[in-house]
MOPAC internal coordinates of N, CA, C and O (Angstrom, degrees):
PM7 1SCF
backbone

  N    0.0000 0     0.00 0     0.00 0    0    0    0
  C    1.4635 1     0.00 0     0.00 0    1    0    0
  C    1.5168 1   108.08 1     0.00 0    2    1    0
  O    1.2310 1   121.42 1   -57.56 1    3    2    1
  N    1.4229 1   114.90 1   122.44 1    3    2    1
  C    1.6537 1   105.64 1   178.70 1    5    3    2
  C    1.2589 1   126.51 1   -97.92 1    6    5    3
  O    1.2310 1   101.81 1   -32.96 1    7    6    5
  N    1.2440 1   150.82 1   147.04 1    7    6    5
  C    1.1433 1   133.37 1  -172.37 1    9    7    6
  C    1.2766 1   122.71 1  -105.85 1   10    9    7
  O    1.2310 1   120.44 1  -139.27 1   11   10    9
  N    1.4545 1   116.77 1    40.73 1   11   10    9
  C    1.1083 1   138.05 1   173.72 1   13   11   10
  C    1.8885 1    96.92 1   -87.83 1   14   13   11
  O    1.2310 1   122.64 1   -47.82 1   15   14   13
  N    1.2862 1   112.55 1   132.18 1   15   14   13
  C    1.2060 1   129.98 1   164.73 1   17   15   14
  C    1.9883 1   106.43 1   -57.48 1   18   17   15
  O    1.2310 1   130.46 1   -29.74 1   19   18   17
  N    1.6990 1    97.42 1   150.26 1   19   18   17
  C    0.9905 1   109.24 1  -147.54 1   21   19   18
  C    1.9836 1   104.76 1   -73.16 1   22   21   19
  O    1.2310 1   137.54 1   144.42 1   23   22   21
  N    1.7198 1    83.62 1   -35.58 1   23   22   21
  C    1.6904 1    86.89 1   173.57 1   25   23   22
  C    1.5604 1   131.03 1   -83.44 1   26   25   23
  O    1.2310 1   126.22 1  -157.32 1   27   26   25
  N    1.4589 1   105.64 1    22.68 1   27   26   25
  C    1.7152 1   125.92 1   173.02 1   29   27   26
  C    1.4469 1    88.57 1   -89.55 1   30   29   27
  O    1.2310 1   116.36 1   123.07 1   31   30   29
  N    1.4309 1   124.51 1   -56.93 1   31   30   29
  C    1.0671 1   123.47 1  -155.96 1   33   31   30
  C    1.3149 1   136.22 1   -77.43 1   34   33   31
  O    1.2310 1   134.10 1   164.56 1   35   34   33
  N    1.3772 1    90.34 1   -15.44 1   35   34   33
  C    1.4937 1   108.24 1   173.57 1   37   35   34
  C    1.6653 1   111.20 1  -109.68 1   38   37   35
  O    1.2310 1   114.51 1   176.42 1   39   38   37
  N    1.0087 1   128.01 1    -3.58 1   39   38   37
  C    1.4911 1   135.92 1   168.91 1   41   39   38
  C    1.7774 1   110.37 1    89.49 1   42   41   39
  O    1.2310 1   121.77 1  -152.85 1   43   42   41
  N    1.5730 1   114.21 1    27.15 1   43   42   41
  C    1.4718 1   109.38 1  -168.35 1   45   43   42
  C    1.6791 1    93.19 1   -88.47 1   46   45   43
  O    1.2310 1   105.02 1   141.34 1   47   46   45
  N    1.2021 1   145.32 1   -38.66 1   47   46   45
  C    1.5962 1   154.08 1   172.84 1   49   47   46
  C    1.7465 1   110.72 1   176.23 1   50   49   47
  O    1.2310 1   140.46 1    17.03 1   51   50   49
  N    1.2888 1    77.91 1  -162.97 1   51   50   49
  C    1.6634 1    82.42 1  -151.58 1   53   51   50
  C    1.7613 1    86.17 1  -127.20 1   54   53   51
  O    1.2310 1   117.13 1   -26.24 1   55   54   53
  N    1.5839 1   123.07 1   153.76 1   55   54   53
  C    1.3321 1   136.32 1   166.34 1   57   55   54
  C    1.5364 1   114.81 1   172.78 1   58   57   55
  O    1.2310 1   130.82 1    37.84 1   59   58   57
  N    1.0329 1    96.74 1  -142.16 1   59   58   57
  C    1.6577 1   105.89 1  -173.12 1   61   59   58
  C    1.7151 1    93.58 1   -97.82 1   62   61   59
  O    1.2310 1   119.36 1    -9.13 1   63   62   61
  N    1.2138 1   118.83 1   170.87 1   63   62   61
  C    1.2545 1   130.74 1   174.09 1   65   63   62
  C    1.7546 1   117.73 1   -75.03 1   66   65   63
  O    1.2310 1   117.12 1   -57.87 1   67   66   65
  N    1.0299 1   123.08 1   122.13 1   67   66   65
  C    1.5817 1   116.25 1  -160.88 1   69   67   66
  C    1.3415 1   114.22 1    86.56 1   70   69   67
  O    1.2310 1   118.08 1   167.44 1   71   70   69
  N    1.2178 1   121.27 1   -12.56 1   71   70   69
  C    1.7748 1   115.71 1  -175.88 1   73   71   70
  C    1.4060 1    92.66 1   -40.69 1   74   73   71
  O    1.2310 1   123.71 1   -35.92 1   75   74   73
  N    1.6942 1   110.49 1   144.08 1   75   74   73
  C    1.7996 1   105.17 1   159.86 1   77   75   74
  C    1.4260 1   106.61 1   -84.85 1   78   77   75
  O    1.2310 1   108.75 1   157.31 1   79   78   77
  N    1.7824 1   138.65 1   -22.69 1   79   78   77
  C    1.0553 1   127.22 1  -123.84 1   81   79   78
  C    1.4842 1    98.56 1  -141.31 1   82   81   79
  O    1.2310 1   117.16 1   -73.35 1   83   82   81
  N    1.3710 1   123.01 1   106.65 1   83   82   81
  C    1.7987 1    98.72 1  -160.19 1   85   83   82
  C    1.5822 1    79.25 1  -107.91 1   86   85   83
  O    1.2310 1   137.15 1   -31.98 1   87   86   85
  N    1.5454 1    84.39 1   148.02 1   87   86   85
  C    2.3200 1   100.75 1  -173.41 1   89   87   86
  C    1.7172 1    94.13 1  -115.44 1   90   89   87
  O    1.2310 1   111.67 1  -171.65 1   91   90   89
  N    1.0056 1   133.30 1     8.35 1   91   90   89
  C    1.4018 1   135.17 1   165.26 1   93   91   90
  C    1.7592 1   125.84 1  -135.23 1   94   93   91
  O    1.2310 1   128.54 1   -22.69 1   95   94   93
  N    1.1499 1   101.16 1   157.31 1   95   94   93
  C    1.3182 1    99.22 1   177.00 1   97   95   94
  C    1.3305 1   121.46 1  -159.64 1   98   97   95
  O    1.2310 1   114.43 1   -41.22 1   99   98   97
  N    1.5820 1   128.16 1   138.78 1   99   98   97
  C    1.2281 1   136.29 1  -161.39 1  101   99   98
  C    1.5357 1   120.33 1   -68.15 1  102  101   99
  O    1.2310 1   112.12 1    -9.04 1  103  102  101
  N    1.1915 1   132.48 1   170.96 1  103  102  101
  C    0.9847 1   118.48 1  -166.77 1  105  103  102
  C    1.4440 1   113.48 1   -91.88 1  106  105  103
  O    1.2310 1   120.53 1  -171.58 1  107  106  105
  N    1.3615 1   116.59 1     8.42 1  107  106  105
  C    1.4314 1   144.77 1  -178.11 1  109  107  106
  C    1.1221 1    98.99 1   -90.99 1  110  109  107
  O    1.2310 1   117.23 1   116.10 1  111  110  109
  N    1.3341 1   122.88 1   -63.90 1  111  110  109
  C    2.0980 1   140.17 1  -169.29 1  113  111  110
  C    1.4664 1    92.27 1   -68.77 1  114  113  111
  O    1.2310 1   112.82 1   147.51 1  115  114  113
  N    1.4897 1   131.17 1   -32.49 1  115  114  113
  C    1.8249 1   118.65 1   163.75 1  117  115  114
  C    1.1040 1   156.33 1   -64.61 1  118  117  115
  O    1.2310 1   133.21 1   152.16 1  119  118  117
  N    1.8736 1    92.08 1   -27.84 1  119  118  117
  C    0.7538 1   115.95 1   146.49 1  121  119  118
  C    1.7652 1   154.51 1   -60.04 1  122  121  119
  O    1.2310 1   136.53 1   127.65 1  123  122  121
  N    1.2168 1    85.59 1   -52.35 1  123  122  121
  C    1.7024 1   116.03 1   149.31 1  125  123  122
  C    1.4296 1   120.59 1   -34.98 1  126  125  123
  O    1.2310 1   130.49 1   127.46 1  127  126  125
  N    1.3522 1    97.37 1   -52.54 1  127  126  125
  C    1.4335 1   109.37 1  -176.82 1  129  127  126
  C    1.5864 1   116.40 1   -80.37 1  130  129  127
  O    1.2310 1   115.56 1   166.75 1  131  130  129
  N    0.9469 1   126.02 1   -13.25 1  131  130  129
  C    1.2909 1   142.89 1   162.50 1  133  131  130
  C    1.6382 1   138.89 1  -106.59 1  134  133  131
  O    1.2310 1   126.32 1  -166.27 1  135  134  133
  N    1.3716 1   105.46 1    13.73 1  135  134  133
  C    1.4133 1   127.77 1  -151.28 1  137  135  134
  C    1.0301 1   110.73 1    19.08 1  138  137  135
  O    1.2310 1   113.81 1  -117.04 1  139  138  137
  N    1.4582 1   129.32 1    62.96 1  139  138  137
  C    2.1156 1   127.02 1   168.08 1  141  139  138
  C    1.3983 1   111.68 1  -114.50 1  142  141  139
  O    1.2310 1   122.56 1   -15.39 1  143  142  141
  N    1.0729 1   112.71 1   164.61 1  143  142  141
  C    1.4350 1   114.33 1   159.60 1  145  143  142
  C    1.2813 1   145.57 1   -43.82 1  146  145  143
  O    1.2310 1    97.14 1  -111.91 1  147  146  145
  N    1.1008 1   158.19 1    68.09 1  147  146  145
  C    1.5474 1   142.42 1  -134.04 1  149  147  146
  C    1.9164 1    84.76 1   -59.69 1  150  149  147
  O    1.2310 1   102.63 1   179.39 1  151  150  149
  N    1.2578 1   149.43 1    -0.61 1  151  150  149
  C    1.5180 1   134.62 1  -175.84 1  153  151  150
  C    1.8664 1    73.80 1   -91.08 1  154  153  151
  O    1.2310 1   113.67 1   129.66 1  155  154  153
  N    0.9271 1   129.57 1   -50.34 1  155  154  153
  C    1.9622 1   119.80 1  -162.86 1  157  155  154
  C    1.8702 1   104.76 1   -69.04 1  158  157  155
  O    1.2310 1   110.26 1   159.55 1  159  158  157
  N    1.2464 1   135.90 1   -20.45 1  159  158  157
  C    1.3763 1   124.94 1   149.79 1  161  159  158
  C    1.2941 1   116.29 1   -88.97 1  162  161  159
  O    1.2310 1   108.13 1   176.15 1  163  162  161
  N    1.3941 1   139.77 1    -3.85 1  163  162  161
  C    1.7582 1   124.05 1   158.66 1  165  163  162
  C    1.8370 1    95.36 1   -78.80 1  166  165  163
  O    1.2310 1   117.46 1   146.37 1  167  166  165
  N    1.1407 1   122.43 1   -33.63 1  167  166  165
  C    1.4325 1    89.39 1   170.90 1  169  167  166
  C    1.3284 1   124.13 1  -100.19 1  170  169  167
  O    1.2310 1   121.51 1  -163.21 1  171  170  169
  N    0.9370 1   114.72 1    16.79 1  171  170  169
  C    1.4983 1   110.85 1   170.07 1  173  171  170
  C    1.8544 1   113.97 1   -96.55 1  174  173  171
  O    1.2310 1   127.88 1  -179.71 1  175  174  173
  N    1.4219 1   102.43 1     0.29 1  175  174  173
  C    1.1379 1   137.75 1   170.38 1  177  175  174
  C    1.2408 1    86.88 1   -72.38 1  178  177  175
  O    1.2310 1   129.00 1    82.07 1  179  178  177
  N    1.2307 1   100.26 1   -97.93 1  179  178  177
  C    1.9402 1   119.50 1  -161.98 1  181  179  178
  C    1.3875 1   105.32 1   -48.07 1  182  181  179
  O    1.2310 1   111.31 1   149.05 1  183  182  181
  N    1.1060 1   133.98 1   -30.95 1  183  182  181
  C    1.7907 1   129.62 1   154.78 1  185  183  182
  C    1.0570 1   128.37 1   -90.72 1  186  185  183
  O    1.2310 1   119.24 1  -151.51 1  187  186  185
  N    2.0074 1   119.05 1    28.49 1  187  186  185
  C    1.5138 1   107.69 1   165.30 1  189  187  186
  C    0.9703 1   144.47 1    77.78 1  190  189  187
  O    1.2310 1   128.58 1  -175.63 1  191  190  189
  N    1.5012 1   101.08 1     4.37 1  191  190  189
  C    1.6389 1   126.72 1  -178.40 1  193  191  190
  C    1.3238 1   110.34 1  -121.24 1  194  193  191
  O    1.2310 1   119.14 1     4.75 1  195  194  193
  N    1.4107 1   119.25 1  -175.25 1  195  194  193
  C    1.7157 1   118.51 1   178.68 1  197  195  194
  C    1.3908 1   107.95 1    77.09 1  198  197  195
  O    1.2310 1   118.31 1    -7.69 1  199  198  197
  N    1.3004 1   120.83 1   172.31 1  199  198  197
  C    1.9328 1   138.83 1  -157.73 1  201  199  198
  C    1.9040 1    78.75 1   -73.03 1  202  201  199
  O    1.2310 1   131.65 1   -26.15 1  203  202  201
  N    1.3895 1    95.12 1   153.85 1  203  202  201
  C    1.6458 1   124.84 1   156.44 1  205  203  202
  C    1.3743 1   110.99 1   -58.42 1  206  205  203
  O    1.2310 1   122.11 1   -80.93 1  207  206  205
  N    1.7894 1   113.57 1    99.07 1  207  206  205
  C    1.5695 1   107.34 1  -168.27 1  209  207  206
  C    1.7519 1    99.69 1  -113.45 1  210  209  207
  O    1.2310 1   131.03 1   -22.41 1  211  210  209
  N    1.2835 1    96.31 1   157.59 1  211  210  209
  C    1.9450 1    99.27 1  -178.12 1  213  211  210
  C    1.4619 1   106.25 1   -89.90 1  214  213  211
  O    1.2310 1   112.42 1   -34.03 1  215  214  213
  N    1.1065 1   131.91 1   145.97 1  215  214  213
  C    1.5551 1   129.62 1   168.34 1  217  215  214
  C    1.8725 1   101.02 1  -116.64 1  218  217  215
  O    1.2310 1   133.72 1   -73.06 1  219  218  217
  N    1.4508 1    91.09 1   106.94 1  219  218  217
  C    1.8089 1   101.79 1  -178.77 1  221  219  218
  C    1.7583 1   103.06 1  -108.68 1  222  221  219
  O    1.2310 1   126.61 1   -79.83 1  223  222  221
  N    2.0058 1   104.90 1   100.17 1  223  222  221
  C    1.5942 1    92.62 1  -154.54 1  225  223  222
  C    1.1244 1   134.94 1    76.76 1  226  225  223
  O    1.2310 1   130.39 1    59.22 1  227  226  225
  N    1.2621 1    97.57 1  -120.78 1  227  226  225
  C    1.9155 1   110.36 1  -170.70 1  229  227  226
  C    1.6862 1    98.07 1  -104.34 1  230  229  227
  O    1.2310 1   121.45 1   130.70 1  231  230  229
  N    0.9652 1   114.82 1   -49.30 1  231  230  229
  C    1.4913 1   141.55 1   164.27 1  233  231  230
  C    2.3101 1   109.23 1   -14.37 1  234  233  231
  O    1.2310 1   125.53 1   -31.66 1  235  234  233
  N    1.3084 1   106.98 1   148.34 1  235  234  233
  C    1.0945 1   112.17 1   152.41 1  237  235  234
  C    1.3712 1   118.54 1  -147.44 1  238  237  235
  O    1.2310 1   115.85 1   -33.39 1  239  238  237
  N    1.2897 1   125.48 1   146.61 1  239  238  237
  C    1.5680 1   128.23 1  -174.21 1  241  239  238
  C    1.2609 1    99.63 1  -157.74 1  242  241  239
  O    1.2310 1   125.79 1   -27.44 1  243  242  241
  N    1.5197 1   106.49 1   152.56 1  243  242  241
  C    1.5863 1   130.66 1  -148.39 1  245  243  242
  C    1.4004 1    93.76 1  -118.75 1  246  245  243
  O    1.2310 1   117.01 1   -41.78 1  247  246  245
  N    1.6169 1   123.29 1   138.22 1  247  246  245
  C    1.2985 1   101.13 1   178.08 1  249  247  246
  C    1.6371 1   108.20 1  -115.38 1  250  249  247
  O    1.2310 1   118.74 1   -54.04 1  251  250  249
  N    1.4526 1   120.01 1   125.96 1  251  250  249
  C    1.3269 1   134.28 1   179.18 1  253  251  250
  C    1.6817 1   122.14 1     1.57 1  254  253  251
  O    1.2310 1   134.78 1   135.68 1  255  254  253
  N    1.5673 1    89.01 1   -44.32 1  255  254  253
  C    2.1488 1   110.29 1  -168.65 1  257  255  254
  C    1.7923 1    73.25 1   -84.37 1  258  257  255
  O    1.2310 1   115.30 1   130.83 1  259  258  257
  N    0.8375 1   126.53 1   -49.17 1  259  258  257
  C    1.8717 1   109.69 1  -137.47 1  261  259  258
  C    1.4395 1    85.42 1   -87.33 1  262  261  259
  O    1.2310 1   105.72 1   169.26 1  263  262  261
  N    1.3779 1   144.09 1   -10.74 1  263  262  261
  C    1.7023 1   124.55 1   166.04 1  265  263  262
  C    1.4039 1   107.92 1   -89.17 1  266  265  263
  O    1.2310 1   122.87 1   160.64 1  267  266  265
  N    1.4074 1   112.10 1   -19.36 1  267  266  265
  C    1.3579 1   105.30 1  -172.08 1  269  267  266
  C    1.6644 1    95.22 1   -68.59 1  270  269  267
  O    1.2310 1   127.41 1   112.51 1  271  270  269
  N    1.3885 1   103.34 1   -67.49 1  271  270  269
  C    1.4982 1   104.62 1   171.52 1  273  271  270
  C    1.2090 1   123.44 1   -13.07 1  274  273  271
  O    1.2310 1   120.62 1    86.52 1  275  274  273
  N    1.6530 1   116.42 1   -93.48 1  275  274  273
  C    1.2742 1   105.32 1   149.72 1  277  275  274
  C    1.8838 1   161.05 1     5.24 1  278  277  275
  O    1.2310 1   133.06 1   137.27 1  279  278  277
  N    1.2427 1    92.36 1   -42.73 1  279  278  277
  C    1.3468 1   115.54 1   157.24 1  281  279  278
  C    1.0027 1   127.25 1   -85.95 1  282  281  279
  O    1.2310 1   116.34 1   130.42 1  283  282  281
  N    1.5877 1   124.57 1   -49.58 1  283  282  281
  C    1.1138 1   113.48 1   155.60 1  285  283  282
  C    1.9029 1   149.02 1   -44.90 1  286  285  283
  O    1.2310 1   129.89 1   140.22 1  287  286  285
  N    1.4765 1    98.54 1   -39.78 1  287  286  285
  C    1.5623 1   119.42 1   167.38 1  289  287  286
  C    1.8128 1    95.31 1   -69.26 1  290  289  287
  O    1.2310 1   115.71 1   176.52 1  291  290  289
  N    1.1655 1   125.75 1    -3.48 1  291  290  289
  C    1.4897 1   105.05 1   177.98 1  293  291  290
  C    1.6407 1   113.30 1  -102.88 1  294  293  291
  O    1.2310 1   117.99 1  -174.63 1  295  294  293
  N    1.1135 1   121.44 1     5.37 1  295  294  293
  C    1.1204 1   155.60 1  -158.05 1  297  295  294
  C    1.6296 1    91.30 1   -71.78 1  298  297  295
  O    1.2310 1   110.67 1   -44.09 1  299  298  297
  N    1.1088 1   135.15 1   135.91 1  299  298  297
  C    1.7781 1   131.83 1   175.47 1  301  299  298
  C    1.6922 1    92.91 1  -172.66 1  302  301  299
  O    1.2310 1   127.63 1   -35.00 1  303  302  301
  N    2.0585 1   102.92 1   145.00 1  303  302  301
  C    1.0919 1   144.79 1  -131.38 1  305  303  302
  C    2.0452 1    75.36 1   -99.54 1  306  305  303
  O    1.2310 1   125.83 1   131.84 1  307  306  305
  N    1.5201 1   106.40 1   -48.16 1  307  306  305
  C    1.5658 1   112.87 1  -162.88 1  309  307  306
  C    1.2426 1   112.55 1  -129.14 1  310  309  307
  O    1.2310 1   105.42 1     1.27 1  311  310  309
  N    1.1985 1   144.61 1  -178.73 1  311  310  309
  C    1.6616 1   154.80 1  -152.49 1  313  311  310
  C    1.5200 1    86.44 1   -91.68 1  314  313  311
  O    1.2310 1   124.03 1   112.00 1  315  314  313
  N    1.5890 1   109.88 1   -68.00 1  315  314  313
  C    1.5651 1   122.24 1  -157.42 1  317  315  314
  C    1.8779 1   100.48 1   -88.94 1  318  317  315
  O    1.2310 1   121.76 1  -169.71 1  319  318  317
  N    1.0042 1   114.23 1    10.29 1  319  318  317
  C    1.4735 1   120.56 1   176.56 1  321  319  318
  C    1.4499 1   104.59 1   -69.83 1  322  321  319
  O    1.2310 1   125.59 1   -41.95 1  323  322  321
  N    1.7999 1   106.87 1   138.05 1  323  322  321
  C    1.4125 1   116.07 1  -176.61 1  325  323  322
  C    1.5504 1    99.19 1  -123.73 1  326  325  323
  O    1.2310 1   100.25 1  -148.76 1  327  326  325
  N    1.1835 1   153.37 1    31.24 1  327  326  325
  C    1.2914 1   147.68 1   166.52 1  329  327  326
  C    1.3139 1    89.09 1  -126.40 1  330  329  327
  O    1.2310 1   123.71 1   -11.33 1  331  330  329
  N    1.5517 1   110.48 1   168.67 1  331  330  329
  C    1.5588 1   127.84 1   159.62 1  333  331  330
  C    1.4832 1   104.00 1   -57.99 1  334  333  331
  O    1.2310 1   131.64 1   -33.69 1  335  334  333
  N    1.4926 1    95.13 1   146.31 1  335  334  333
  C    2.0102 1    92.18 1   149.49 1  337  335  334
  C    1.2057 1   115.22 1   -58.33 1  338  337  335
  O    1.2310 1   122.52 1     1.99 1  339  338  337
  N    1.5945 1   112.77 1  -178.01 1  339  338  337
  C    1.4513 1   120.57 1  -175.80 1  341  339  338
  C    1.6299 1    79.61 1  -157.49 1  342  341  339
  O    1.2310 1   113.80 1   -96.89 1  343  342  341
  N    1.2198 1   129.34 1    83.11 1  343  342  341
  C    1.0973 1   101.16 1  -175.93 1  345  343  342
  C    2.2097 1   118.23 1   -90.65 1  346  345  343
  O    1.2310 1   124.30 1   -22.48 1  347  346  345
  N    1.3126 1   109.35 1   157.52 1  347  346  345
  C    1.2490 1   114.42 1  -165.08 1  349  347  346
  C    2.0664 1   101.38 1    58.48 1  350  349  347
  O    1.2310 1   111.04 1   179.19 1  351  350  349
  N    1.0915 1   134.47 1    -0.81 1  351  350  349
  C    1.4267 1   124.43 1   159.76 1  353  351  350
  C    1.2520 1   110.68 1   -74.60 1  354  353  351
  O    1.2310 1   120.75 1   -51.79 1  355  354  353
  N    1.4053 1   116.17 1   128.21 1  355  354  353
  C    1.8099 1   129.08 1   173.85 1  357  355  354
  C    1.1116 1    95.10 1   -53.80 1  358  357  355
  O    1.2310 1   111.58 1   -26.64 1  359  358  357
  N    1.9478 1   133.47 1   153.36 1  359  358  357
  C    1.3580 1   112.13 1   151.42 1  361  359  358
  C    1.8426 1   102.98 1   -94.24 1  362  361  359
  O    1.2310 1   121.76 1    -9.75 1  363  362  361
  N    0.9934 1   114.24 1   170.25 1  363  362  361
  C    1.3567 1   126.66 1  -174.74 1  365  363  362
  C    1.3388 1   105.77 1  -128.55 1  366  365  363
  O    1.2310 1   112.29 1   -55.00 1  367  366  365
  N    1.5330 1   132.15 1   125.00 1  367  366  365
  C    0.9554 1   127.77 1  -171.67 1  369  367  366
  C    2.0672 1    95.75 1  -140.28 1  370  369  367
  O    1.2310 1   130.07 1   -32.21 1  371  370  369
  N    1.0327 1    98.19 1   147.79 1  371  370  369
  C    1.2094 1   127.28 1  -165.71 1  373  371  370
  C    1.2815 1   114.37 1   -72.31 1  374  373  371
  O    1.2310 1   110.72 1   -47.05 1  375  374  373
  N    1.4384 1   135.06 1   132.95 1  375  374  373
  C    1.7419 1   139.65 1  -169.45 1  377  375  374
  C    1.3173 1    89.07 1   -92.75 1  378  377  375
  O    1.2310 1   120.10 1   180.00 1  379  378  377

């Protein structure tokens, strides 16, 4: 029997035992959460793209604010749209 908590072991985050509120997440639990590959966030790693991830060691973990973040800046008005939405913001464009 190990006494490693149940969500170490399964890759959902990491805390104290009983935490209600997990603020990280593996690159397994990001995947998941996004239906991708955990191989499509190590390279989006290795090319500089993807959420602000921590490297603890050997280890990587995602922190809760920085996917939310993330998600949000991915946010677009149209298919072929290259800025964020703004949604209900006027755009203002310049004379």
């Amino acid at each position: 029997m190990s006494s490693i908590p149940p969500a170490v072991t399964q890759g959902e985050g990491c805390g104290a035992p009983g935490q209600d509120s997990v603020r990280h997440l593996t690159q397994k639990a990001l995947a998941r959460r996004w239906c991708l590959s955990p191989r499509t966030l190590e390279r989006w790693r290795w090319l500089g793209q993807g959420p602000v991830f921590l490297k603890l060691g050997g280890r990587v973990a995602y922190r809760l604010e920085d996917i939310e973040a993330f998600e949000a800046a991915q946010s677009r008005d149209a298919t072929g749209a290259s800025q964020p939405s703004h949604a209900g913001v006027p755009l203002v464009v310049a004379a």
